[in-house]
Short mmCIF file of the C-alpha atoms (twelve columns), coordinates in Angstrom:
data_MODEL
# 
_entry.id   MODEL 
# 
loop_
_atom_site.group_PDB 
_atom_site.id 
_atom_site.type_symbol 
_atom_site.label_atom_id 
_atom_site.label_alt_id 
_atom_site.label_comp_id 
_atom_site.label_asym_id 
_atom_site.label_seq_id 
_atom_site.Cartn_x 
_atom_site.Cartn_y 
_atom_site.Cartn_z 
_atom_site.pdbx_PDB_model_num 
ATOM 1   C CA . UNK A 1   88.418  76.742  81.775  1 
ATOM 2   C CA . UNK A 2   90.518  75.944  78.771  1 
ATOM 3   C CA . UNK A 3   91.832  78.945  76.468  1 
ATOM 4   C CA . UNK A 4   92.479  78.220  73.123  1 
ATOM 5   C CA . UNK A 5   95.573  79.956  71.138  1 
ATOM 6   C CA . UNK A 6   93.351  82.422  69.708  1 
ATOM 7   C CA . UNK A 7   91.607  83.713  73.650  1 
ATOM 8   C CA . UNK A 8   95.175  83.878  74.657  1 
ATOM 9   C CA . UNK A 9   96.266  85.984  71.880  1 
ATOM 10  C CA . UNK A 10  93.067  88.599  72.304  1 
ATOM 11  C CA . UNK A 11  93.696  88.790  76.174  1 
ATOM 12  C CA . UNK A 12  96.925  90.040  75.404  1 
ATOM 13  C CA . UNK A 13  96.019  92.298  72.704  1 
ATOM 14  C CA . UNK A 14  93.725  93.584  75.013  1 
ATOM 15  C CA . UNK A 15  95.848  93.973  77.913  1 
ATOM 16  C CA . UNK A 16  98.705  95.724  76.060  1 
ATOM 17  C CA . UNK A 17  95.889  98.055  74.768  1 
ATOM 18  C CA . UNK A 18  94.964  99.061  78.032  1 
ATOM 19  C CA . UNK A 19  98.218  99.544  79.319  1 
ATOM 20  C CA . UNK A 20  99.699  101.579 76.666  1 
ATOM 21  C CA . UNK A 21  96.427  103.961 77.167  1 
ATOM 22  C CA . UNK A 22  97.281  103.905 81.062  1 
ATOM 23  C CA . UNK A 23  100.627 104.714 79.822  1 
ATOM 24  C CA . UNK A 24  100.525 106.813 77.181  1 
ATOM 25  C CA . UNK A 25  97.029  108.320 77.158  1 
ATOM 26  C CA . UNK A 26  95.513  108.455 74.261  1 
ATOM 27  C CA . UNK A 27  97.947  109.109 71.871  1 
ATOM 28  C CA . UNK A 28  98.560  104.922 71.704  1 
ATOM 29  C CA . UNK A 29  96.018  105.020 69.056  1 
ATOM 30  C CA . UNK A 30  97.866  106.592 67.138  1 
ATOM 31  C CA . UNK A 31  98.764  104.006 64.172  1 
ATOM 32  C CA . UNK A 32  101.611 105.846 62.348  1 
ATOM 33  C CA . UNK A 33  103.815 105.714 65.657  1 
ATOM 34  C CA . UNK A 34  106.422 103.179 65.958  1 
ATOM 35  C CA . UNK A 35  106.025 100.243 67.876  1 
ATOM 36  C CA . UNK A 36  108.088 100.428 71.208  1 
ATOM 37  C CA . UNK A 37  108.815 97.935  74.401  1 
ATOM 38  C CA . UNK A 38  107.026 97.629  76.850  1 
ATOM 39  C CA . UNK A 39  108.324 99.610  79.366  1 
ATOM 40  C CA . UNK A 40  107.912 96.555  82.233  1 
ATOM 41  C CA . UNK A 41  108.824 97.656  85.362  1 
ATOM 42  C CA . UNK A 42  105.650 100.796 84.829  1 
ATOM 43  C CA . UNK A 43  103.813 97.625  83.822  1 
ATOM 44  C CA . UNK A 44  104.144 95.900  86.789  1 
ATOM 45  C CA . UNK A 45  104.415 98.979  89.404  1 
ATOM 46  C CA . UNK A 46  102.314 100.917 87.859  1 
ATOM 47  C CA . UNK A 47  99.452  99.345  86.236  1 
ATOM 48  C CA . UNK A 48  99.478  96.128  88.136  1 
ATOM 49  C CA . UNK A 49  100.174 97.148  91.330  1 
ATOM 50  C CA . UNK A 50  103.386 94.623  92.620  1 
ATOM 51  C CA . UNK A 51  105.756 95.615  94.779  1 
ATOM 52  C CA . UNK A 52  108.888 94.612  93.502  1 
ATOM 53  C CA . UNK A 53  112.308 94.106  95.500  1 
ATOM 54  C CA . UNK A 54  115.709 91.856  95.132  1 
ATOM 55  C CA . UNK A 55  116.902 89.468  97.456  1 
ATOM 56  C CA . UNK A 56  119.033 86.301  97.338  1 
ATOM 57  C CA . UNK A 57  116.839 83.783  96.346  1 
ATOM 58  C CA . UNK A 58  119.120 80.651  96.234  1 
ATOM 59  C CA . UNK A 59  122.480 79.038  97.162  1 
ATOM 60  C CA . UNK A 60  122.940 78.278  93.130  1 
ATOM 61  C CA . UNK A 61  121.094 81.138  91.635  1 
ATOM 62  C CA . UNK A 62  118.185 78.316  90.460  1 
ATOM 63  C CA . UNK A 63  115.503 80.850  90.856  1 
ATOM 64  C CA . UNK A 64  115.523 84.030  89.289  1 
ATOM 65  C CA . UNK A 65  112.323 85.285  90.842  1 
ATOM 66  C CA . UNK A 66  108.883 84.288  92.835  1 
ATOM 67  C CA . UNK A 67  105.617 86.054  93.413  1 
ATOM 68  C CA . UNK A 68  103.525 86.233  96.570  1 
ATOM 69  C CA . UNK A 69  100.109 85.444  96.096  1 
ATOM 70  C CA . UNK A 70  99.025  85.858  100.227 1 
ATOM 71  C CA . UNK A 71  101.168 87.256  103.071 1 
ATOM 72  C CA . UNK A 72  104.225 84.538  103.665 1 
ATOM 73  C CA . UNK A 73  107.592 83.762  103.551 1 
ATOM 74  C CA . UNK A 74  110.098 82.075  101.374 1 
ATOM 75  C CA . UNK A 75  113.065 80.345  102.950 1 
ATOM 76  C CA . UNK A 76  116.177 79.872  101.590 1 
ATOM 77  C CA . UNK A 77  118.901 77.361  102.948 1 
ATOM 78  C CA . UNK A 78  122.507 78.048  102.404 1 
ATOM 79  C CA . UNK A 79  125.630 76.376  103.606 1 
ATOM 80  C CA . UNK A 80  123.512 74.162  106.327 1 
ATOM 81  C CA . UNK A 81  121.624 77.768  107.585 1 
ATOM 82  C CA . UNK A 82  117.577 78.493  107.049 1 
ATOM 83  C CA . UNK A 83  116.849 82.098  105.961 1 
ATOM 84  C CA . UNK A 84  113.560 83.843  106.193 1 
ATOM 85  C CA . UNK A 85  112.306 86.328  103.678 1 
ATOM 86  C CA . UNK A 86  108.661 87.486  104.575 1 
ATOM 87  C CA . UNK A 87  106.841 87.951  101.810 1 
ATOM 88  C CA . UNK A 88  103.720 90.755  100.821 1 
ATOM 89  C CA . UNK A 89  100.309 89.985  98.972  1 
ATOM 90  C CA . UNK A 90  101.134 90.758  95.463  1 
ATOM 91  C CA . UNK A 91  105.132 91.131  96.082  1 
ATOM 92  C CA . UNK A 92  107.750 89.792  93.016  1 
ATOM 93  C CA . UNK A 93  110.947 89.091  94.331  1 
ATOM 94  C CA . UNK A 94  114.385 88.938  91.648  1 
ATOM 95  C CA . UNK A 95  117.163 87.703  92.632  1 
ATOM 96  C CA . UNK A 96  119.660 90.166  93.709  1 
ATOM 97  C CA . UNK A 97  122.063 89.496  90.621  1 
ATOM 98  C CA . UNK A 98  120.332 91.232  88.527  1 
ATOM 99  C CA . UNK A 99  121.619 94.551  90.211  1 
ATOM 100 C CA . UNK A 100 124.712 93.557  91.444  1 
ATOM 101 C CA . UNK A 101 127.526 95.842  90.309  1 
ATOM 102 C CA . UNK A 102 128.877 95.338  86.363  1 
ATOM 103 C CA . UNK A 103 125.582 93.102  86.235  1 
ATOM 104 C CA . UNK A 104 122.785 95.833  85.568  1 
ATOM 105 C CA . UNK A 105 123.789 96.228  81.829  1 
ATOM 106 C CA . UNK A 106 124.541 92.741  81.315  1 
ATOM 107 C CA . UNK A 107 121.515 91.185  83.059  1 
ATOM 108 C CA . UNK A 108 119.012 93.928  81.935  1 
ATOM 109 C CA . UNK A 109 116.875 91.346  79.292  1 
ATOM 110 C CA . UNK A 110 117.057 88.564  82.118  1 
ATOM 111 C CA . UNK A 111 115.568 91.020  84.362  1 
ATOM 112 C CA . UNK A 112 113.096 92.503  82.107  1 
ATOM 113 C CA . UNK A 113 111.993 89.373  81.074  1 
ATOM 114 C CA . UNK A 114 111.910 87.673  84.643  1 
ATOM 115 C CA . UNK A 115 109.776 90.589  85.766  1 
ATOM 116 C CA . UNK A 116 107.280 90.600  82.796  1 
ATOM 117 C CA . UNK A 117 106.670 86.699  83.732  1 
ATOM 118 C CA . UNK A 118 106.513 87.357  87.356  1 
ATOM 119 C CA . UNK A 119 104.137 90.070  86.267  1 
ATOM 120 C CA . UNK A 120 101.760 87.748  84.253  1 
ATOM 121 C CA . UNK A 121 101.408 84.838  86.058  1 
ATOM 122 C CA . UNK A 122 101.356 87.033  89.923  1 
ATOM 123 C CA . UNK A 123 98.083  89.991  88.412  1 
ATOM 124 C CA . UNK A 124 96.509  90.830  92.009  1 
ATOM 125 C CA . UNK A 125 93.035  89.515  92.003  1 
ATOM 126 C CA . UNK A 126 91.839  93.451  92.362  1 
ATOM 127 C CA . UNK A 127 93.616  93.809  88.973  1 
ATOM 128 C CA . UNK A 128 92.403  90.472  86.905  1 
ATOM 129 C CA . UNK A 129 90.377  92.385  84.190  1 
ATOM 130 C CA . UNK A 130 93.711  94.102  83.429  1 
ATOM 131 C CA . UNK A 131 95.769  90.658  83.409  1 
ATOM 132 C CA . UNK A 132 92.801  87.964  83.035  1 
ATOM 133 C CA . UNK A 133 95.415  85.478  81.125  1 
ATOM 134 C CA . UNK A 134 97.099  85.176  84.562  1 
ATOM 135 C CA . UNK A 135 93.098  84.295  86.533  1 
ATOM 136 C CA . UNK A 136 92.119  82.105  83.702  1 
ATOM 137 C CA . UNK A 137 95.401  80.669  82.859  1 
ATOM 138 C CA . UNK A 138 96.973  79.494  85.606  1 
ATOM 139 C CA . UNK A 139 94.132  79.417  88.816  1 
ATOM 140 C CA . UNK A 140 97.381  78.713  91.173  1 
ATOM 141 C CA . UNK A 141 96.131  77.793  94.628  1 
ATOM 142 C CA . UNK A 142 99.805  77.857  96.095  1 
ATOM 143 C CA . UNK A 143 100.989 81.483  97.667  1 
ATOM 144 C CA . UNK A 144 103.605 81.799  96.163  1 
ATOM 145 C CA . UNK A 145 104.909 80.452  92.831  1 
ATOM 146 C CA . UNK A 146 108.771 80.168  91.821  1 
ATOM 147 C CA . UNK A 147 110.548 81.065  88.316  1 
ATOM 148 C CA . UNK A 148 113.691 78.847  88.325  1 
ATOM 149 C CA . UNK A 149 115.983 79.027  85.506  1 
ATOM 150 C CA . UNK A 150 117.672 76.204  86.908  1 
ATOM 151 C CA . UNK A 151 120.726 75.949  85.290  1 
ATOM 152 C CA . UNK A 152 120.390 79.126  83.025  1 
ATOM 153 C CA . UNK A 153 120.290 81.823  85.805  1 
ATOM 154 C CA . UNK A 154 123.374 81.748  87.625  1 
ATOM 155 C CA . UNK A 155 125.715 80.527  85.133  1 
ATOM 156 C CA . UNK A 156 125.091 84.174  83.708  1 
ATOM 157 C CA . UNK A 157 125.151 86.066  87.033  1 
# 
């Protein structure tokens, strides 16, 4: 299935709706109150369901997160030595950089924004009439998909 511009944009209207009444109750209808962020790591926790967690995800920092779509593993090689991470059904892994120590502040948009599209494209299948964009959209059959930054990510870690 093909979405047009216009499908895309009322999925997402509808999505943030539902969230921000999951969220907020039902003062979100409220249309004198100020627009606010979404608070993303609620969105993904919370209303999605992910399990979320840090780990080293490459030698260069090329990936700045990955979602698990099945139980697996993701393995990393550095300096000539395999790693294994086991990976959960519906798990988003960041790299670890985003919480290192005088990185938090820094790195907070990367990580915010790294989690929200970890978040869209990873909606558990129990969960697609909350995130149908990600069903529709992007029908992945691999189990797990990477977000690499290449050359972007580490050189601000």
């Amino acid at each position: 299935m093909i979405l047009s511009q216009k499908n895309i944009e009322e999925i997402a209207a509808a999505v943030t709706k539902d969230f921000n009444e999951f969220f907020y109750g039902n003062k979100s209808e409220d249309t004198r109150r100020m627009a606010r962020g979404t608070p993303i790591d609620q969105f993904a926790k919370d209303y999605l369901g992910m399990n979320v967690s840090f780990a080293r995800l490459s030698s260069d920092g090329s990936i700045c997160g990955l979602t698990a779509y099945a139980d697996t593993e993701y393995i990393v090689e550095e300096l000539g030595v395999k790693r294994t991470i086991p990976l959960r059904k519906n798990q988003i892994l960041l790299d670890v950089g985003f919480i290192q120590c005088g990185q938090v502040h820094k790195l907070c948009g990367k990580r915010r924004f790294t989690l929200a599209h970890e978040s869209i494209i990873s909606a558990p299948a129990a969960n697609r009439t909350k995130a149908a964009a990600r069903a529709i959209t992007y029908g992945m059959k691999s189990s797990i998909t990477l977000c690499g930054m290449r050359s972007r990510c580490r050189s601000r870690l």
